[in-house]
N, C-alpha and C positions, 0 to 999 in steps of 0.2 A: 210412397213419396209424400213428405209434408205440403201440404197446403200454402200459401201466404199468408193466413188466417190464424192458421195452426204457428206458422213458423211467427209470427209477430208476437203471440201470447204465449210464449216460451222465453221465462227468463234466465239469465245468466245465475250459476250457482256462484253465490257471492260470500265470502268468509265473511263472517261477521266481527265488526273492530275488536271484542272480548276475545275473540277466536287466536286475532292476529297479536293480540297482547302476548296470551299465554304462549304464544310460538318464541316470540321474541324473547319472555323471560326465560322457559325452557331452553332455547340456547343459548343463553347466557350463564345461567346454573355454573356451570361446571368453571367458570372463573372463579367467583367466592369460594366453592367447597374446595378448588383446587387452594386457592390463595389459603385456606386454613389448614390445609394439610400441609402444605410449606411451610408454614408460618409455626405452627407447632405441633406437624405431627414427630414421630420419631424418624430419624435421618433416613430410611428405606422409603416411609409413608413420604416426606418431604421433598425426596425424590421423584417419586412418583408423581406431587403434585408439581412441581416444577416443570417435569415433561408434558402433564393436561393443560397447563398454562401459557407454554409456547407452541406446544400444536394446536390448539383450539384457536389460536390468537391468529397463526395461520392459515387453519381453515375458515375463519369467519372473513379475515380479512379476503382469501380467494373467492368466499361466496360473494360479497361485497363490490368486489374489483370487478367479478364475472359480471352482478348485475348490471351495475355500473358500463361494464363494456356493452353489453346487450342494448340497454336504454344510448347509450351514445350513439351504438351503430345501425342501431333504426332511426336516427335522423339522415331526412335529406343529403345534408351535408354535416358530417360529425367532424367532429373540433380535436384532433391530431393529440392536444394539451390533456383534454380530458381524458382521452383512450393512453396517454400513455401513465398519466396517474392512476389512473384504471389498475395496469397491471404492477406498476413500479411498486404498490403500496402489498400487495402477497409476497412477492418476489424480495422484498427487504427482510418480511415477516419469513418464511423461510429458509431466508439466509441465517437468520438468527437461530434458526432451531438448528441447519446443520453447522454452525459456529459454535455449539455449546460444545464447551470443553475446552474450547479456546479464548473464550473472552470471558470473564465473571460472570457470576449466574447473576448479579444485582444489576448490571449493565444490559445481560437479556432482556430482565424483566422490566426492568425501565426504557428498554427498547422495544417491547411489546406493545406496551401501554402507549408510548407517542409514536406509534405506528397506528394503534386503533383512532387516537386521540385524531391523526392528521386525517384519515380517513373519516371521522365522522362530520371535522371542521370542512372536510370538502364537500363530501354530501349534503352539508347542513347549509353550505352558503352558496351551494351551486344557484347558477341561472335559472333552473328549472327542477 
């Protein structure tokens, strides 16, 4: 059993900001390398980078929306507006990935992009 003494001079293992940097750019990588393989690689290669570009775009925005929900639904009283842009901002991103084929791929990706866009204008001006 710990002590009080014990338990009070035990600090939390804290990620250091360097730490949480390179987390950030290592997930994000794979936008640029994708976008250049699009951009010029050979039509298989561009392919390929096209599908890293709308999956990724969906999985960040679901990590995103998740946190997002997490942090809203641990308030007291959570705000309905925010929980539902929460999930509405994946679920769009998503939808664009199983829409490819049916809408231009230039429309995906500029649907990708002000999907991320709107999601980080929300996070960035939220209340708190």
């Amino acid at each position: 059993m710990v002590s009080d003494d014990t338990a009070t001079s035990i600090k939390r293992n804290e990620a250091p900001p360097m730490a949480l940097w390179l987390i950030a750019v290592a997930a994000l990588a794979p936008f640029p390398l994708a976008a250049i393989a699009y951009g010029w690689g050979d039509p298989d290669v561009a392919r390929r980078g096209l599908t890293i570009i709308i999956t990724w775009s969906a999985v960040i925005l679901a990590f995103l929306g998740g946190a997002r929900w997490g942090l809203e639904s641990a308030l007291a009283y959570p705000r309905w507006q925010r929980l539902l842009i929460s999930v509405l901002s994946p679920v769009i991103a998503w939808s664009m990935l199983l829409a490819r084929g049916s809408i231009e791929n230039l429309r995906i990706i500029g649907g990708c992009i002000v999907d991320v866009l709107i999601q980080w204008l929300f996070d960035h001006h939220g209340p708190d």
